[in-house]
N, C-alpha and C positions, 0 to 999 in steps of 0.2 A: 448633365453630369458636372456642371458647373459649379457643386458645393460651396468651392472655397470663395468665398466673398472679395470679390473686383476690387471692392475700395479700401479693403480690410488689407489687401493683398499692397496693392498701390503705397499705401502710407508704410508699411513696413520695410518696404522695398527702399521707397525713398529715404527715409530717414537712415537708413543701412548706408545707402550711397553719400550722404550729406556726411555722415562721420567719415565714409574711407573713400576718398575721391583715389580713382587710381592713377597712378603715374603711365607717362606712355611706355616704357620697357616693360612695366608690371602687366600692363593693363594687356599687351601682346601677350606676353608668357601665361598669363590668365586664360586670355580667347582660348588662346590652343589646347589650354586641358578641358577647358570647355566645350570646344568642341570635337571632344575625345570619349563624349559622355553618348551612351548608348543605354537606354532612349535618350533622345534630344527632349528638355524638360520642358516646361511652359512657358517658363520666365524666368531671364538666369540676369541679374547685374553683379558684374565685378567691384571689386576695391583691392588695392595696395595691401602688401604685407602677407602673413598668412601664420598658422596655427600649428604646430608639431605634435607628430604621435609618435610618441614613442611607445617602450612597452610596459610602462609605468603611468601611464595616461588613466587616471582615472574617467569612469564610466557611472553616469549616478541617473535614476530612473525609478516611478512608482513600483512597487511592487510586482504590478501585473505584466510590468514589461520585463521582468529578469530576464528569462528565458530567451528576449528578443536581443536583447543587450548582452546576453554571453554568446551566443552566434555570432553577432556583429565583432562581441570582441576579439573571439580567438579568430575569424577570419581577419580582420585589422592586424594581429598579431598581439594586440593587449593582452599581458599575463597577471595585470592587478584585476583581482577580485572585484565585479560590480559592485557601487555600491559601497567601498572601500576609500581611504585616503580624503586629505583634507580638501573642500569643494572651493575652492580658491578659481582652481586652473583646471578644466574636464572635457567632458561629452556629457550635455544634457539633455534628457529623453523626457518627453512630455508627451500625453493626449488632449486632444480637443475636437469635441466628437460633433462643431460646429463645421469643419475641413470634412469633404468629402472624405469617404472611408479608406480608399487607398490613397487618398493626398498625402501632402506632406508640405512644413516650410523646411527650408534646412538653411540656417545660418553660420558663416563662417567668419569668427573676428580673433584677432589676436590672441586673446586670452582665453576663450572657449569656445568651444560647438554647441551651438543649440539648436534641436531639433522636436519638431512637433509637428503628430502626426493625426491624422482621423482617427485611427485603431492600430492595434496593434500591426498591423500588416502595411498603414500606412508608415511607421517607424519605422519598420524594416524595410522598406523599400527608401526612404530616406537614407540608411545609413550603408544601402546596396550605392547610391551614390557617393556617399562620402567613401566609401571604399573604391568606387573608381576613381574620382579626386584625389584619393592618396599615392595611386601609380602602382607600379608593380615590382618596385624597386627594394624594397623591405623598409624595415624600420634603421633610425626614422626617420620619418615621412614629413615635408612640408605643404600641407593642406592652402591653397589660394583662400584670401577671404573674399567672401560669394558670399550670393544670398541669391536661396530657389524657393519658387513656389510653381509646387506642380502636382499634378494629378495625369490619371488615366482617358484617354479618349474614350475607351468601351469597355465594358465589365467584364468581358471574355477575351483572352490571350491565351491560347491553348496552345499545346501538342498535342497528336496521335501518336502512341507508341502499342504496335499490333503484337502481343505478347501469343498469340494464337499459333501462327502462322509459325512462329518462332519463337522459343521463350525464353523469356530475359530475364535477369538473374534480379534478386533482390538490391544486390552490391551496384549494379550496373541503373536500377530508375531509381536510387538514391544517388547517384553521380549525374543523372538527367536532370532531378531535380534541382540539386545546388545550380548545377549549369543556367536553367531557364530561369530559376528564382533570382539570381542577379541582373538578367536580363529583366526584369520584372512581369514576366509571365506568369498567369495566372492561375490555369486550367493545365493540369497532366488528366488526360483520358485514355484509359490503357483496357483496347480490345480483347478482353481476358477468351472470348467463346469462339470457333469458326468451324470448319471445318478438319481445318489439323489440330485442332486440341482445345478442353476446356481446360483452361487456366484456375481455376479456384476449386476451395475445398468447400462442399454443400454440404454439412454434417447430415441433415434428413435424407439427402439424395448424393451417400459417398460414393458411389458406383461412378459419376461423374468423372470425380479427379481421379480416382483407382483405375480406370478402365477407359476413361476418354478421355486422358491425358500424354497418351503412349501413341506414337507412331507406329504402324504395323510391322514387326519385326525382319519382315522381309526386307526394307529400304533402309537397313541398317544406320539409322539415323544415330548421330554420339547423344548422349548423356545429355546435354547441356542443352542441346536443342527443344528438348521434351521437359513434361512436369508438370507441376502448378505449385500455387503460393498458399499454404497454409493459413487457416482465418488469422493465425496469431502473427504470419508473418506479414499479410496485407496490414493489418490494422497496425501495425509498428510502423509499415510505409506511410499511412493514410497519417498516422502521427507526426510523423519527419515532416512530409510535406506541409501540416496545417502548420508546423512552425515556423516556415518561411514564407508561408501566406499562400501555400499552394491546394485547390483543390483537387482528391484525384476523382474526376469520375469516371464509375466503371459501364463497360460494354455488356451486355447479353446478348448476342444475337439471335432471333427470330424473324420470321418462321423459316428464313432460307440460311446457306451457311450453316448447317444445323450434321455436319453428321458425324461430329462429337458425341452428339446429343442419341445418335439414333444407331449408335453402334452400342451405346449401354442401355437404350429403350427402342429397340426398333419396332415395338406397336406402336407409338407413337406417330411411324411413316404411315404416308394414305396406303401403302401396299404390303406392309406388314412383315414385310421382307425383312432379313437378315443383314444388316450391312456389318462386314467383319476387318474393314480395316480403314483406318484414319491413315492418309498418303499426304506425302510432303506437297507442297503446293505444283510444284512443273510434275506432278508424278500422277495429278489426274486430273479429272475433268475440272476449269476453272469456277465454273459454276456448275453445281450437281440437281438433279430432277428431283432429286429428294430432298424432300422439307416438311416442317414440322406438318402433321392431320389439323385443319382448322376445325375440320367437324368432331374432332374427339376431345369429350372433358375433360379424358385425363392427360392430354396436351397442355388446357389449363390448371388443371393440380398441377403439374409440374412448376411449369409457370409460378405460381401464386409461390409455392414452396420454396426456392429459389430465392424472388423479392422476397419472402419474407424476413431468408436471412442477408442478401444482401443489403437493406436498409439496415441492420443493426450496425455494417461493418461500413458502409460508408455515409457519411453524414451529407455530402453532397445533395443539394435540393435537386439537379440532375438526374436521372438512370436513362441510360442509351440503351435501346435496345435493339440498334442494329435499322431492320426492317428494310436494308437494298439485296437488290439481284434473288427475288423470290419467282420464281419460274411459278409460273401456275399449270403446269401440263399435268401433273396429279391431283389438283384438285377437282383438275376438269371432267377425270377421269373416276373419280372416290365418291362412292356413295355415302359415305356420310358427309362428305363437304357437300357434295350437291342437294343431302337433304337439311343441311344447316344455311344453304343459300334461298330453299323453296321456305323453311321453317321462320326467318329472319326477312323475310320480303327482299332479300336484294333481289339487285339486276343481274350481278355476275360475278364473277372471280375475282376481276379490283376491286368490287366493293366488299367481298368477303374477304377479301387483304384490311380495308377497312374498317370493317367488326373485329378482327384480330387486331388491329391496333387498337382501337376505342377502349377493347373491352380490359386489355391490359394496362391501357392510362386509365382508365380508373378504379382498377386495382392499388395500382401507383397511386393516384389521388387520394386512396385511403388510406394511404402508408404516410400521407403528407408530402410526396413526393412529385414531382415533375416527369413528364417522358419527352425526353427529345430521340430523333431517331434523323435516317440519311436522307437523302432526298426524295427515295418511292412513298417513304409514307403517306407525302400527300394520295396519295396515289386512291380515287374511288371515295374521298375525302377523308379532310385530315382532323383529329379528334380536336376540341375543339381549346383545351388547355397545353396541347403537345406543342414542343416547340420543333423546327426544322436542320438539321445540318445540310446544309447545300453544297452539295456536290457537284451535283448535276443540274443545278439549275431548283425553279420553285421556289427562291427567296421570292420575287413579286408576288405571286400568287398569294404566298401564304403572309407577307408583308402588308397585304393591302386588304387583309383581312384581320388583320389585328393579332398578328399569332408570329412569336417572337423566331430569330434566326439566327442560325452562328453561320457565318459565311465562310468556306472552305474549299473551292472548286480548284479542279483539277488543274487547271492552267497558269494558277500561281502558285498553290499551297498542297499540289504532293510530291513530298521530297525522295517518294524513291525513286518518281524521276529522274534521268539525269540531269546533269549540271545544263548540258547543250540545251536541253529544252526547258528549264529554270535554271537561271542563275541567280546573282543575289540581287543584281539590278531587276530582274525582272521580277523577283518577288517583290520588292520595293516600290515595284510601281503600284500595287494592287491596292486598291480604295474599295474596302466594302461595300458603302454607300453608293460606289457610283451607280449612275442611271433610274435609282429611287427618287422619291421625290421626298421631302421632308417629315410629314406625315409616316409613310411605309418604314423610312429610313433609321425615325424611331427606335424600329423594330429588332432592329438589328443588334445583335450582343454585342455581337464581333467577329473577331477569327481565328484560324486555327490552323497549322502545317499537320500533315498527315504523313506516317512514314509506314509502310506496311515490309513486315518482312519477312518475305517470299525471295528476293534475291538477291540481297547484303543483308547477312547474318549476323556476321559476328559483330561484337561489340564498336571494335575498332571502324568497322567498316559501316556500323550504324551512324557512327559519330561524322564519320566524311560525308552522309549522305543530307545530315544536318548543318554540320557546318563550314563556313559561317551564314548560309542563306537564312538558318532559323534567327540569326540578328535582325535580317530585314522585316521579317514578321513580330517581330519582337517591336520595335519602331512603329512599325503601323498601328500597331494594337494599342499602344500607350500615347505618342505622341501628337499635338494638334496638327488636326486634317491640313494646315496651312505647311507642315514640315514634308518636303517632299523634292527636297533637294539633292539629287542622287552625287552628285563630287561633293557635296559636302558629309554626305551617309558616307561613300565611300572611302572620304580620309579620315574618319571616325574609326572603319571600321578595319582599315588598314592598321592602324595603333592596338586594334581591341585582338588582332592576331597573336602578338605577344602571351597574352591574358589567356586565352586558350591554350595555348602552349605550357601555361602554367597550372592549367586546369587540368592536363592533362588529355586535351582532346588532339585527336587525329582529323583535324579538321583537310578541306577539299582546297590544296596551296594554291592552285590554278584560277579557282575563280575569280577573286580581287585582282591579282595580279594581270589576267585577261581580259579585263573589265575594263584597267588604267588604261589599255592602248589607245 
């Protein structure tokens, strides 16, 4: 992951410090907002002096980055027009597609800011800094002159947000987004399928969001809880987010968690049965015996139908499609599973869990697309281009087989947890890597916080459940495996409270504060 070149890196650096040696007052009032930067960067030298933003500060940039540099600007508060004003004294956006892809330098001198990034996404993540750099005080602002050169530890810095279980508003994962895209997280994955609700709109199969979108009317759920996102309203998200460099990828679940699915198809179940109500999560069985028929094809129609439009709508190389807590006690029992197990050579049930996986990664494969899925899919073997989300464990396994993994277990990274049993120290501690050996370790994307929501619903109370522990997963994901300083994370992330505050999150007050003792 080392794109940006050591030496290349080195001489910039130096010669940055050879013009602005800093003074000792300076060079303190410096450290401190430096180390106020969340993520902590790769390489940060100070100098003396610093650079002002006001809201006349021009902003000048190729073409391709307008769009990146009017986000940057109206967040900054700059009201001149990119691109505008004599190029004297600015913000200069440049690419160099020699800097790993979310890299970035970002330098800070007297007279200008200049920044250059891998791509687009590495620029915006640069000027996600120079906006904590600026403080949160308004304009204007006196920026330290600095000089960073930094990149990402691993290509995966996710969220989970379980839009199933609970549905969350269009208004509310474009407020998630800005949130993690400063953080410079990279992955929004939004559990659209489960058992309380299918989340999206299948134009060939509208029965889906029509009809298993609705909690059964008896459990008088409001309004707001229920739904899905119209194709034209995901695709407006999937576009906000690819402008802050964020990918969304989406959820299907299969074959279990499925009785969205099988209350507007219930031949689809091995028993053919009727299922006539979609129930809030504590309102019925936690995992249900019903799931999708492996032995019926038109399980896979459905299936195929489905990918076919969600590949139009998300560009993600990703589709998740679920595959934990699939009970096999009806297949056990379904004469066509059991004749697609005698028909198929398997052994038994987990490996016809595993033809159901395979057989939909390479469907996927021919959409040009990837399947990653939880951690059962290993389960009776795992297909052989799918990648892992570990949960539960199965990163070795599938690590030391050459088959990639987003690392996500329970013990640090699910936030609907309480605080007592994660806090933000203790997600902090969490090193994906660890217990790999180099080679397997490879393998590994990254990470990811997981927030399912089944018992803080509402918005506000989504937000306490995130923050600020999603900071510390934010830091792991991005900065070198050697940053692992929790009082230094911690008076980092003591400052970055303010900044939520201003974000408007109702973040969890207690945990920093219980942490200092």
């Amino acid at each position: 992951m080392k794109c940006i070149s050591i030496f290349l890196s080195a001489v910039f650096l130096l010669a940055f410090t050879h013009r602005c040696q800093p003074g000792i007052n300076e060079e303190k009032k410096i450290s401190t907002i430096s180390r106020a930067l969340i993520p902590q960067p790769v390489r940060t030298e100070y100098a003396s002096g610093h650079f002002t933003i006001t809201e006349n500060t021009g902003m000048f940039c190729p073409a391709k980055l307008e769009e990146t540099a009017a986000i940057a600007a109206r967040q900054l508060g700059i009201i001149k027009k990119v691109n505008t004003g004599r190029k004297r004294k600015g913000i200069f956006l440049a690419i160099d597609t020699s800097l790993h892809r979310e890299g970035y330098r970002l330098k800070v001198q007297r007279g200008k800011i200049e920044i250059t990034g891998g791509s687009n996404a590495g620029v915006f993540y640069a000027l996600q800094t120079l906006h904590q750099l600026s403080g949160s005080e308004g304009l204007p602002s006196k920026v330290p002159c600095i000089a960073i050169c930094d990149y990402p530890r691993f290509s995966w810095r996710g969220l989970m947000l379980d839009c199933s279980r609970t549905f969350q508003s269009p208004e509310y994962l474009k407020k998630t987004i800005d949130r993690i895209a400063f953080y410079k997280m990279n992955v929004l994955h939004l559990h659209l399928t489960d058992d309380q609700g299918w989340r999206l709109e299948i134009k060939s199969r509208s029965v889906l969001a029509e009809k298993g979108a609705k909690f059964h009317p008896e459990y008088n759920e409001p309004e707001r809880h229920q739904g899905f996102y119209s194709q034209e309203e995901m695709r407006d998200i999937v576009q906000y987010a690819g402008s802050k460099g964020i990918t969304i990828v989406p959820e299907i679940e299969m074959s279990g968690h499925s009785t969205a699915v099988l209350v507007c198809y219930p031949e689809l179940s091995c028993t053919g049965e009727i299922v006539d109500k979609i129930f809030p999560f504590f309102k019925g069985p936690s995992v249900t015996p019903d799931i999708l028929c492996a032995g019926n094809e038109e399980t896979f129609a459905l299936i195929e139908d489905v990918i076919d439009e969600i590949v139009e709508i998300f560009p993600s190389e990703f589709i998740h499609i679920g595959g934990d807590e699939a009970p096999k006690a009806r297949w056990e029992k379904c004469p066509k599973c059991q004749k697609r197990i005698k028909d198929e050579g398997l052994s038994d049930e987990r490996e016809l869990q595993s033809y159901f996986i395979r057989r939909v990664e390479r469907y996927l494969r021919s959409k040009g697309r990837r399947l990653i899925g939880w951690s059962e899919i290993i389960e009776g073997g795992l297909a052989p281009n799918a990648a892992v989300m570990d949960w539960i464990g199965g990163a070795k396994e599938a690590t030391e087989k050459g088959q990639d993994v987003v690392m996500s277990p329970t013990r640090y990274c699910y936030f609907d947890y309480p605080y007592a049993s994660i806090d933000s120290e203790h997600a902090y501690r969490f090193d994906p890597v660890k217990d790999l050996s180099q080679g397997p370790s490879e393998h590994i994307l990254g990470l990811q916080a997981n927030f399912w929501s089944h018992i803080d619903r509402e918005p506000e109370l989504v937000d306490k459940q995130l923050f600020p522990r999603l900071l510390s997963i934010a830091e792991r994901g991005w900065s070198p495996s050697g940053s692992t300083d929790w009082d230094s994370f911690r008076n980092r992330l003591e400052k970055h409270l303010a900044i939520l505050r201003l974000m408007g999150v109702n973040y969890y007050q207690a945990d920093v504060a219980e942490s200092a003792r």
